[in-house]
TORTIRO-885699 format. One record per residue (C-alpha): x, y, z. Coordinates in steps of 0.2 Angstrom, whole numbers, plus 5000, padded with zeros to 4 digits. Example, Ala and Ser with C-alpha at 12.3 -4.5 7.8 and 13.67 -1.06 7.14 Angstrom:
// residues 2
506249785039
506849955036
END
This chain:
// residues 685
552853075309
551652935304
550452845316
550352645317
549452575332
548552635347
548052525360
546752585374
546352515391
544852575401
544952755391
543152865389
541952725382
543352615379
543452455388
544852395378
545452415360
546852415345
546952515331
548152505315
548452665306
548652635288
549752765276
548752895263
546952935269
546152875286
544352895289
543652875306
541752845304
540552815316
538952895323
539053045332
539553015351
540052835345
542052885353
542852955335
543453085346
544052975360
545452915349
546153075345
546253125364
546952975366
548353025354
548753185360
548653095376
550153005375
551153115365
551053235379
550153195393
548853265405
548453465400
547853595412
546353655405
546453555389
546453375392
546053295414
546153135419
544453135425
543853185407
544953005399
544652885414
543252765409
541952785425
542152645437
543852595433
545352635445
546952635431
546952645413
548052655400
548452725381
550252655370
550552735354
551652675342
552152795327
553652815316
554552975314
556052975299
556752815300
556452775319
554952675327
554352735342
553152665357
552652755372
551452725384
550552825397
549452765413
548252835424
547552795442
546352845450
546652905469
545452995481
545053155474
545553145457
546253045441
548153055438
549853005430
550852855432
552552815427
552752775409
553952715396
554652725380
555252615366
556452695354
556952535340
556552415352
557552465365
556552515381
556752635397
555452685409
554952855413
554052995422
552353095415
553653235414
555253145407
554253065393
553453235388
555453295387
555753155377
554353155364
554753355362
556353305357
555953185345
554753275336
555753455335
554353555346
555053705356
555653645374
554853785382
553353675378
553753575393
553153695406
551553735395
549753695397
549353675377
550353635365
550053765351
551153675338
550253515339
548553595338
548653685325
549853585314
549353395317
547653405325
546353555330
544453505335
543453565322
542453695335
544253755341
544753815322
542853905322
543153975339
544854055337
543754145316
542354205330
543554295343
544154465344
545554525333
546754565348
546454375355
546654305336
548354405336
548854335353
548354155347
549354175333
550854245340
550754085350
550553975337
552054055326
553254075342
553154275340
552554315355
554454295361
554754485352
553254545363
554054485378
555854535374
555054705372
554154715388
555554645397
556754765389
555554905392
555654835413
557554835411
557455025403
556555065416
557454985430
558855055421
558055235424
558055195444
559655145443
560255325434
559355395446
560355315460
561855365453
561355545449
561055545469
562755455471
563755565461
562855735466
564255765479
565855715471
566755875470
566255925486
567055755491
568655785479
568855965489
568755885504
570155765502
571255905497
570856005513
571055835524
572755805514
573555985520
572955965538
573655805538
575455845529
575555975543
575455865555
576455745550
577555905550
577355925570
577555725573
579355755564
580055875575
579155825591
579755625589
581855665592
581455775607
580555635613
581755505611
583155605619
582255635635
581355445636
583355375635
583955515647
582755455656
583155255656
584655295661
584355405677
582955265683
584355125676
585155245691
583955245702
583555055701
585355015705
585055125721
583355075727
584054875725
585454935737
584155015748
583154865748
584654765755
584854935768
583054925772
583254715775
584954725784
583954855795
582554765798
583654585800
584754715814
583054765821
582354595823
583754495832
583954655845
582354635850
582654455849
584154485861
583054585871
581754465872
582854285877
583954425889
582054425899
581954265896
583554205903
583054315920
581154245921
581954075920
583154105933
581954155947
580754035939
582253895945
582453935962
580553955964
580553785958
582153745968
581153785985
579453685978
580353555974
581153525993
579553546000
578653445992
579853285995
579553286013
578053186023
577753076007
576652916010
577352736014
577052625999
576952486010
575652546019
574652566004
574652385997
573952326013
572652456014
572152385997
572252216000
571252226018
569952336007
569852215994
569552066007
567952166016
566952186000
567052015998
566551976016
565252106015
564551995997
564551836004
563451916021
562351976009
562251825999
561851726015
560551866022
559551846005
559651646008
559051666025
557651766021
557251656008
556951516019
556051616034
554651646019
554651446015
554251416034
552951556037
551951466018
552151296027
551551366042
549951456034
549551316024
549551166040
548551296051
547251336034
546951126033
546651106052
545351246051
544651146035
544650976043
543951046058
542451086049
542350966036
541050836036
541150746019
542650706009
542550805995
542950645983
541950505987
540650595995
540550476012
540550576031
542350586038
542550516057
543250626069
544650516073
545450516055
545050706056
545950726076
547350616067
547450726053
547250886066
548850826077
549750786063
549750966056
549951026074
551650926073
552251026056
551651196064
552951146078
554351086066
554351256057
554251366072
555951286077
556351306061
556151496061
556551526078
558451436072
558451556058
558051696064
559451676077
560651646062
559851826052
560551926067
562151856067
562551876052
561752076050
562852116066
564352026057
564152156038
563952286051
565552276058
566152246041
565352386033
566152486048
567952426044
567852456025
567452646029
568852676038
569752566025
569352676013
569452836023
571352776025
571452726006
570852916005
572352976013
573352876002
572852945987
572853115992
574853055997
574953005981
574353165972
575853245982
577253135975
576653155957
576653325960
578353315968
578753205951
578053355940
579053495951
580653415948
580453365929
579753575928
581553615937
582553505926
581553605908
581853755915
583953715919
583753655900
583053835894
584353925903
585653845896
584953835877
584454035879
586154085885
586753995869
585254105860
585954265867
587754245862
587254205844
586054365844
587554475848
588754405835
587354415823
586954615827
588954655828
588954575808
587654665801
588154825809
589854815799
588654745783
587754895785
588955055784
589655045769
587855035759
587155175769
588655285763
588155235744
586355285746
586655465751
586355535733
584655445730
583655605735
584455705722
584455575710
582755555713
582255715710
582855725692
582155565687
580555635693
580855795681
580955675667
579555605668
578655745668
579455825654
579255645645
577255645649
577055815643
578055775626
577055595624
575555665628
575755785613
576455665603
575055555605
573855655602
574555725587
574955525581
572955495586
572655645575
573555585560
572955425561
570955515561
571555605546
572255445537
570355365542
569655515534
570755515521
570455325516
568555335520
568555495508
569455385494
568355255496
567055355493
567755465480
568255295472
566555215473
565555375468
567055365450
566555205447
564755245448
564955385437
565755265427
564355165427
563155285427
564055325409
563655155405
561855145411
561355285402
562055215386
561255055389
559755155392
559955265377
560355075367
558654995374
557655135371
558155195355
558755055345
558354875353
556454905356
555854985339
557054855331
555954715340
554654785332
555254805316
555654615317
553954555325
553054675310
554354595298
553854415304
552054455304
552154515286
553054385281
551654255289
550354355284
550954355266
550854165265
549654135277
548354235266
548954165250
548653985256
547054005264
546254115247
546953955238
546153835248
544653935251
544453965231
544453765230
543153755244
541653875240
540853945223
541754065213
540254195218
541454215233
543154265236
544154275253
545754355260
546454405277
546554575284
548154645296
547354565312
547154385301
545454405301
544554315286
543554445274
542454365261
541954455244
540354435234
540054555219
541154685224
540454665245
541054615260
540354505271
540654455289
541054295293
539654275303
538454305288
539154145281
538053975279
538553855289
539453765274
540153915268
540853945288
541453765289
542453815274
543053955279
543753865294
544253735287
545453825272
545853945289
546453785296
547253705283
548253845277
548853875297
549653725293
550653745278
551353885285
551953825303
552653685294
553453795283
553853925294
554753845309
555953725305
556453545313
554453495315
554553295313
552553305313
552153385292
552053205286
550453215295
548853305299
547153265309
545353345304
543953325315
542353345306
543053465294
541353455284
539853485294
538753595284
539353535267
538453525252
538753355239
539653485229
540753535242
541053345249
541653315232
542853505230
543453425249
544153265238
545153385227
545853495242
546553315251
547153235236
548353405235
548753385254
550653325253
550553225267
550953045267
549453015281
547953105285
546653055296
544553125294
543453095308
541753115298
540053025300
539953075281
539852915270
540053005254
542153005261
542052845263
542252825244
543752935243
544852845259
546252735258
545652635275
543952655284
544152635304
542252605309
541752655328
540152585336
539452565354
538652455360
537652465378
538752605382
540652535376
541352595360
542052465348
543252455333
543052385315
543852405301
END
């Protein structure tokens, strides 16, 4: 893998900026806090992405700015590769956008996730790394911050060792052994269950012989109970066959019977009949003549009606004129009361009431006799109709008088009347009843026709049901032999079929508890397997492993850390890779170092962690390439110069130094300047 460009957008101190990566040796020189470090992040950045602990979005984001983005483009064996990563900012925090990827120029956009799968791919990493929150192989293979490499001398020797295994992808042989040691153990509960299983089985196995006898003997008992059963169930179908035929015969006896029963009574009942409706006819007979005499003359009746008819009318129009007359003997008596009320007014009147002037007693004696003339006029008048009122009152009586005894008559009439319907009803009541007879003595001659066929019908099936009692009896014997020999039968079938439910729930369990022995077998030699072979041959591989790493591991880093410090000192690793330095025959702690002498220390630590993951794990697409940061602080001019030698042996075609040292500058290939400038980071080359 080689880097070629990174662009940044709104990253850190970064407003915006491009950077070429040359081949051979980079230097990335600036002050300190200028944004050297910034770029490496950025890197890491879009190789991977975001890292849980390692590397927020907060921490890239430049402060103010709502997205932001980082595209990488590097080479890896013949391919040339672009990705490019985003970030927004939302609410409550700084996070991924969708990305993409530019593999020979072709391009696809991706997820955070999907781009991280891809990369891993392309550049041989593990692909467990996808789920991981640090990348072990790229951090201590590519790029480590130089206070990481010092941090991971200064810890204890058991997080060292889990660092390392890590790192080198050993610590797969601890968890294959803790998870074979869960599975020996669950393999111990599991033979424990079986023990429990199996603790009965040859109890069970007597059992089922026991169970096999009882039910052979009764299969034994079903055997000889079975043909005595079937002898007496078809003896039996035959007598009730028997029977059947018999009690259908004296179900025909029983309806001829009843038939004969019902049309005597029948016979019985129209032979009263026909005698009630023979005295009811001459009862009828006698009402009937009796009735016909001193009926009403029809003529008579008409009249009667019509001289009714004629009166009311006579009596209205009397009425009409009496309410006339009255009418007019009220006109007269107003005209009256008014003539006599304007006498009495002129009398006493002395001014007309309109134009005010005195009246003179001859206009009001001309008005006086006038009046007295109208008074005189309707007196006549009255006296004329009253006359008429009594003639008239005396003529509706004497109507009023003969339409009562009209109607009295008209009374008589309808009473007549009555009689004849009557009559009328008597004769039609005679003529039903001569109808009745004559149909009932009909009735009766069928009835006895009808009893004289069925009494012949009858005979002859009476004289076939005479042997039904008997009949009966043994068909009743049979049944209770039949009961007796089903209920036995049934209950010895229900008993063998019990046994044959314990007999299969036995096997079945027999079986099951077998197969767990079986497996029992099996677990234990699993168990046994695990236990006693496959665990201690896990660590025999992890030691093997570690041995063979430690072997390298220590030879490279004495190499590197000969080149780096004075010959006074020497330096190799103990078991738990812990560095031991030598002076004049002494050893020294770590810790006791200058703080050149510990940079050195940390940085032959670091590089020889290199060589050997990259020699180590095969497929890596990153050994063409390695990042220090500050890998001299501390250091003397001599070592500055012993640090020229160490990376002109690296064989690696790029290596990039971020160093405020400007004695390096005379040794890079390509210096990479960083500067701010009122708070934003720039680039120069």
């Amino acid at each position: 893998m080689q880097l070629v460009k990174l662009k940044l957008r709104n990253i850190r101190t970064y407003r915006t900026a491009e950077i070429d990566f040359p081949s051979g040796l980079v230097l990335l020189s600036g002050d300190i806090g200028s944004g050297k470090s910034t770029i490496l992040f950025a890197v890491e950045f879009a190789l991977f992405g975001l890292l849980r602990g390692e590397l927020s979005g907060n921490a890239l984001l430049r402060n103010g700015s709502q997205e932001g983005s980082v595209e990488l483009t590097f080479n890896v064996s013949k391919d040339t590769i672009t990705i490019s990563r985003t970030l927004k900012r939302t609410k409550n925090s700084v996070e991924q956008d969708a990305g993409y990827l530019i593999i020979n120029e072709v391009k696809q956009a991706a997820t955070a996730t999907e781009l991280k799968s891809k990369i891993l791919e392309l550049l041989g990493y593990p692909a467990e790394l996808l789920t991981k929150s640090k990348n072990f192989v790229y951090r201590y293979t590519v790029y480590t911050p130089q206070e990481e490499m010092k941090r991971i001398l200064q810890e204890s020797k058991e997080d060292r060792i889990a660092i390392l295994r890590k790192v080198f992808n050993i610590d797969k042989y601890e968890r294959i052994s803790q998870n074979a040691s869960n599975y020996a153990k669950a393999l111990r509960e599991r033979k424990r269950a079986f023990d429990l299983v199996i603790s009965d089985l040859e109890e069970k196995k007597k059992q089922h012989q026991e169970i096999m006898k009882e039910y052979q003997e009764t299969q034994k008992q079903n055997t000889l109970i079975k043909p005595q059963l079937e002898q007496i169930q078809n003896k039996l179908k035959t007598t009730t066959e028997q029977v059947q035929t018999i009690e259908l015969q004296q179900k025909e006896t029983e309806k001829f019977t009843r038939t004969l029963h019902i049309t005597k009574t029948q016979l019985q009942q129209k032979e009263q009949q026909h005698k009630q409706l023979t005295e009811d006819l001459l009862t009828i007979t006698k009402q009937v003549s009796e009735a016909q005499q001193n009926l009403p003359n029809q003529l008579e009746s008409s009249i009667i009606i019509k001289k009714k008819e004629e009166l009311q009318q006579q009596i209205i129009e009397k009425e009409k004129q009496i309410r006339k007359t009255n009418t007019k003997l009220a006109e007269l008596e107003t005209l009256k009361k008014q003539s006599a009320t304007l006498s009495q007014k002129i009398t006493t009147l002395s001014n007309c009431p309109t134009c005010l002037q005195p009246v003179a007693d001859d206009h009001k004696h001309s008005i006086i006799n006038e009046e007295q003339q109208k008074i005189i006029a309707v007196e006549k008048g009255l006296q004329y109709n009253a006359q008429q009122m009594l003639q008239i009152e005396q003529l509706l009586t004497e109507h009023k008088t003969a339409l009562q005894e009209v109607q009295t008559k008209e009374k008589e009439i309808a009473i007549a009347n009555v009689k004849i319907k009557h009559a009328q009803q008597l004769q039609q009541r005679k003529t039903q009843i001569e109808t009745q007879q004559t149909t009932t003595s009909h009735e009766i001659n069928t009835a006895q026709e009808t009893i004289q066929h069925l009494e012949r019908q009858l005979k002859p099936i009476q004289e076939i049901t005479a042997g039904y009692d008997l009949l009966r009896k043994e068909q009743q014997e049979l049944q209770q032999q039949e009961r007796s020999l089903s209920i036995t039968y049934s209950n010895t079938l229900q008993k063998t079929q019990l046994i044959q439910q314990q007999i299969v729930k036995l096997e079945q369990e027999i079986t099951k508890k077998e197969n767990a022995k079986k497996t029992l077998q099996r677990t234990q030699h699993v168990h046994q397997w695990i236990t006693d072979y496959f665990t201690p041959l896990m660590d025999i591989i992890e030691k093997h492993v570690m041995t063979t790493i430690h072997h390298e591991f220590n030879a490279v880093f004495q190499e590197w850390f000969s080149m780096l410090v004075e010959d006074v000192l020497s330096a190799k690793l103990n078991d738990t890779f812990t560095p031991t330095i030598q002076q004049n025959g002494y050893d020294l702690e770590v810790e006791h170092l200058s703080g050149g002498e510990k940079t050195a220390c940390a940085l032959a630590y670091r590089l020889a962690l290199n060589k050997t993951i990259n020699s180590l794990i095969s497929g890596i697409q990153t050994k063409d390439l390695i990042v220090l940061d500050e890998p001299t602080d501390g250091f003397s001019s001599e070592q500055l110069d012993k640090m020229r030698d160490v990376l002109a042996q690296l064989p690696l075609n790029q290596i990039v130094v971020v160093s405020h040292e400007q004695k390096i500058e005379s040794f890079a290939d390509q210096i990479i300047r960083v500067h701010k400038v009122d708070g934003e980071s720039k680039i120069t080359s």
